[in-house]
N, C-alpha and C positions, 0 to 999 in steps of 0.2 A: 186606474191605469197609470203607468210611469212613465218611463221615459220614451221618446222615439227616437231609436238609432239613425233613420232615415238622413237626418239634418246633419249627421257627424258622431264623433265618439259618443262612444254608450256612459251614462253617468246613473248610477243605480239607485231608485227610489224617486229621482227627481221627478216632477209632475208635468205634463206635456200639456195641450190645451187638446179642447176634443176634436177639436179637426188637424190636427196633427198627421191623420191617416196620410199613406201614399199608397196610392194605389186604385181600381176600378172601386166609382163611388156605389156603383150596381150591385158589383160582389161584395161591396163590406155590409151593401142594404139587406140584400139575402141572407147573407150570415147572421146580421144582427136580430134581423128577426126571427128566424130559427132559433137562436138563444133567448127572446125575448118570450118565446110562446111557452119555453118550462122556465122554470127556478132554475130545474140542474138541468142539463142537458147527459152527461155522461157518467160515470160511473161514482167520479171521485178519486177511481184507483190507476196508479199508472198500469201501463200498457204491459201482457206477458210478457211479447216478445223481446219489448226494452229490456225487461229483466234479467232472459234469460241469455241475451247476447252482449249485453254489457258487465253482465259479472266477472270477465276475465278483465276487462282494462283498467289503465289506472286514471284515477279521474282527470279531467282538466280542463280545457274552453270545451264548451258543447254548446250547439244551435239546436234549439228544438221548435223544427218548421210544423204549423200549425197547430200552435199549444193548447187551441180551445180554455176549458176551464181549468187547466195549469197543473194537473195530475202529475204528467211525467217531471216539468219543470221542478214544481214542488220535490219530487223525489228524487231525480239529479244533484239539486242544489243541497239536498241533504244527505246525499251520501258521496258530498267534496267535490261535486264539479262544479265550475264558473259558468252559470247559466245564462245564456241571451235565448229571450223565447219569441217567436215570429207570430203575427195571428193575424187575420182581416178583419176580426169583429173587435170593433170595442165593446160590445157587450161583454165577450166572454175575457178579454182582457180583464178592467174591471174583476168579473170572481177569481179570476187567476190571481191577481197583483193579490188580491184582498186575504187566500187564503196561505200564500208568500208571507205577508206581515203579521196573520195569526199564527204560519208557522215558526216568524222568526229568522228567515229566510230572506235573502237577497237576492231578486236576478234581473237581469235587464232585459226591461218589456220594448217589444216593436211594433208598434202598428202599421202594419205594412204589409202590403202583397211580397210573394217571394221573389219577382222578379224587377221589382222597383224598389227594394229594400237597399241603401248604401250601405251594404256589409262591405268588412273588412276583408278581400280575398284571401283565399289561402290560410286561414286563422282558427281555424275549429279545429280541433284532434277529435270530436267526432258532431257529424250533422245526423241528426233522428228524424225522421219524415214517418210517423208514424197516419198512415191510412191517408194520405193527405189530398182534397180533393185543386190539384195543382192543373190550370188550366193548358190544352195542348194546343202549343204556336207553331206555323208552317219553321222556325227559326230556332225550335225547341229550348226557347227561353227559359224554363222553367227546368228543366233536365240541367242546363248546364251551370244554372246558377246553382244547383247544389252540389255537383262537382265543383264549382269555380270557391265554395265555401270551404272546401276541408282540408286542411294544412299537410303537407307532405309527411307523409307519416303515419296520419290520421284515416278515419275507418267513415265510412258513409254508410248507413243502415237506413233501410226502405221497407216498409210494411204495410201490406194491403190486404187487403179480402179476395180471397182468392175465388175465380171463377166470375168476378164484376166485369171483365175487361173483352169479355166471349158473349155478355148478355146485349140482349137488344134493346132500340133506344125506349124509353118507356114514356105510356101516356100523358104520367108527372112532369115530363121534359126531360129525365135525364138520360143521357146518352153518352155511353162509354168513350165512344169517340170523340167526346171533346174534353178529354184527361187524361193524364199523365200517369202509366201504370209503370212497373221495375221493369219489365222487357225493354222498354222506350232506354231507360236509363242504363242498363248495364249494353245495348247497341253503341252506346256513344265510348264505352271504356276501353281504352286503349293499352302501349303494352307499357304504361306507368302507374297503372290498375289492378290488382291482384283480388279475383274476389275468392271470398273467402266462406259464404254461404250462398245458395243463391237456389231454393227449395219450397215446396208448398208440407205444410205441416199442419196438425191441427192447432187450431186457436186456442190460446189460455184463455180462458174470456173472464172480466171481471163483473160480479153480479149486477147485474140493473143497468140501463144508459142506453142511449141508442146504439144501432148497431150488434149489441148482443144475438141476433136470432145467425150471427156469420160462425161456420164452424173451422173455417179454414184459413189459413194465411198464407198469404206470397210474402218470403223474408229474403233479402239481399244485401248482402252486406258484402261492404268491399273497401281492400283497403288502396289510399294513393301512396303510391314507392315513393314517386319525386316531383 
């Protein structure tokens, strides 16, 4: 793992101590051992819908909230954008950071929840929230920190599995209702907001990793005017 923006400017490769996290010590525990019970947890490969809705822009600062094992980060930071990647687990931090220095690649790692992360507002030309499981606050904490991250100008893109958000709560414990799906997020967009997708599509899905058996995606993308 590298750096933690949390404390102040992002410094890239630097080494942070392991309790550097901010954020719920509960949720980085959950996370980490979900990543602790495989090697991989996900595929390896970034995300379709990243692919196919970032192909027209031009690279630049990018947030990529919930990096897991650094898939999309790794492939951002190689085709020219300036990456800072957000994540709860340091487990998966760790293989991310690791497979950045195999590639050769520089980004700057967060250990941090999204809503107690000291990002720089305003700063992203595009925030990626790929599938992210972002908890839901009566104060929708989590919603507007990733509006409050993307730079005037700049494109906020949201992807989820579509049809989780209609399911009921399950005996596993998980329960739709205490997460943050696009409907939540594009409610909040006002008229400095233009979106610009906002669609259920079939999933590219990439072979192997959790999550594979979803066929469908909720994509949102939206840009801020000012």
């Amino acid at each position: 793992m590298t750096d933690n923006i949390s404390a102040g400017p992002p410094a890239p490769d630097a080494p942070s101590p392991a309790d550097g996290y901010v954020g719920d010590p509960a949720v980085r525990a959950e996370w980490d051992n979900r990543y602790a019970d495989r090697q991989q947890l996900w595929s390896g490969r970034p995300n379709g819908a990243l692919l196919a809705e970032v192909a027209g822009l031009t690279p630049g600062r990018v947030l990529d909230v919930g990096c897991g094992e650094g898939a999309d980060a790794v492939w951002l930071a190689r085709t020219g954008w300036d990456v800072t990647a957000l994540e709860v687990s340091g487990v998966a931090l760790e293989r991310a950071a690791g497979h950045a220095r195999d590639a050769g690649l520089t980004v700057r790692w967060v250990h941090a929840a999204l809503t107690e992360a000291a990002l720089p507002p305003a700063s992203f030309d595009l925030v990626s929230a790929q599938y992210p499981a972002l908890l839901r606050t009566p104060d929708a904490a989590a919603e507007r920190a990733l509006l409050a991250a993307v730079a005037p100008g700049g494109v906020l893109l949201l992807v989820h599995h579509a049809g989780m958000d209609t399911q009921q709560a399950h005996d596993s414990g998980f329960d739709p209702a205490d997460y943050v799906w696009p409907s939540m997020v594009a409610a909040l967009f006002k008229d400095d907001w233009e979106v610009e997708v906002d669609e259920q599509r079939p999933r590219v899905t990439p072979d192997g990793g959790a999550g594979a058996h979803h066929t469908d995606d909720l994509v949102l993308r939206a840009r801020r005017l000012r």
